[in-house]
C-alpha positions, 0 to 999 in steps of 0.5 A, a space after each residue: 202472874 199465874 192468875 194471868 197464865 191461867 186467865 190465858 190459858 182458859 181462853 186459849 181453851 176457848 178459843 180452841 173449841 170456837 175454832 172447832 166448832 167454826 171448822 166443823 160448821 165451815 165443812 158441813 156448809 161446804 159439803 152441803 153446797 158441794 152437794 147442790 152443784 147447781 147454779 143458773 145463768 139466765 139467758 142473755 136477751 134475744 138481740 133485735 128489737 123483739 128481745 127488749 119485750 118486758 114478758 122476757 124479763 118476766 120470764 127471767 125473774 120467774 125462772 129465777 124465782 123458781 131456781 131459789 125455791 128448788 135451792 131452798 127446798 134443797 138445803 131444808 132437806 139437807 138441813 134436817 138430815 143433818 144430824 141423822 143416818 136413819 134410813 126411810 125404813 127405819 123413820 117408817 118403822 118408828 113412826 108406826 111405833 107412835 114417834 111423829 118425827 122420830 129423828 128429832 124426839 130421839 134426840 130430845 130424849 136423849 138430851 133429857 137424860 144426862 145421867 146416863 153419862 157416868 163420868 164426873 168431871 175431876 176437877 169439880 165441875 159441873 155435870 156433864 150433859 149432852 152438846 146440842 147438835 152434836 147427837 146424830 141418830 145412827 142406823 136403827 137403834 143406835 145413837 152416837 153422842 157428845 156430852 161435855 160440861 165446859 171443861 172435859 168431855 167425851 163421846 157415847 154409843 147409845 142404843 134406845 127401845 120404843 115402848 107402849 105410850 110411846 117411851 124412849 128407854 136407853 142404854 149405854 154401850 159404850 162411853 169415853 172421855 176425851 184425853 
C-alpha cells in the first residue's frame, strides 16, 4: 500500500510539471498569434463571365502564398525572441565583442556550467542542472535561470562578462529553491 501511495504520488508530481509546461507553451502560442493579428480572406470572384478567368485564381493563390511566407516569417522571428529581452544595442554590442549569435551562445554557456548552482537536492538526487528553454537572456548582462534535477528546483540571476578568445565568465547574484 505505501509503495502504491508513493507510486502515485510521483505521478501526480508528474503530471503536475506536464500540465505547467503544456500551460506555459499554450500562453506563449496565444501570445504570439495574439500578436500576428492578421488573417486574410481572399476576395470572393468578380461576378460575370469575366470573373471565371483562371489568372484570377492565379492571383488568389499567389496572394495567398505571399500571406503564408509573411506569417512564417513572423512567427521565426517570434521564435527566436523567445527566450531573449536583449535589445538590438546590445546583440551589436556583443557581436562586436566575437559572439556571433550571442543570445544563443549565452545560453549554451550557461548550460555548460552546472556548477554554478550551489544547491544539492536533500533527498540524494542527482545534480541539478539547467532546464532547456527556460533561460532567458535579460537586458545586458543579466541572465535568469531554471535549474532542476527531477525532484527540486529553483531559480538564479546570473550575470556574465565577455573576455579575449571570446569567453563567457559568470557570476551568481543570486539563487533560490522552490519550496
Amino acid at each position: 500500500m505505501v509503495l502504491g501511495l508513493v507510486t502515485c504520488g510521483f505521478f501526480a508530481v508528474g503530471w503536475r510539471r506536464a500540465a505547467h509546461e503544456a500551460s506555459s507553451t499554450r500562453a506563449w502560442a496565444r501570445t504570439v498569434l495574439d500578436s500576428l493579428a492578421t488573417s486574410t480572406t481572399p476576395p470572393g470572384p468578380p461576378i460575370g463571365p469575366e470573373g471565371r478567368d483562371s489568372v484570377y485564381w492565379q492571383w488568389v493563390a499567389t496572394s495567398a502564398q505571399l500571406q503564408t511566407r509573411r506569417w512564417q516569417q513572423a512567427l521565426r522571428y517570434a521564435n527566436e525572441r523567445h527566450g531573449t529581452l536583449l535589445e538590438e544595442r546590445d546583440v551589436a554590442a556583443l557581436k562586436s565583442e566575437g559572439l556571433a549569435d550571442p543570445a544563443r551562445q549565452l545560453r549554451d554557456s550557461l548550460m555548460d556550467h552546472p556548477e554554478l548552482v550551489h544547491f544539492k537536492d536533500k533527498a540524494g538526487g542527482s545534480e541539478m542542472a539547467f532546464v532547456a528553454g527556460r533561460v532567458v537572456v535579460l537586458g545586458r548582462p543579466f541572465v535568469f535561470a531554471r535549474f532542476e534535477n527531477g525532484r527540486a528546483g529553483g531559480q538564479a540571476l546570473f550575470a556574465y562578462r565577455i573576455s579575449e578568445g571570446p569567453r563567457v565568465r559568470w557570476r551568481r547574484l543570486w539563487a533560490e529553491m522552490d519550496e
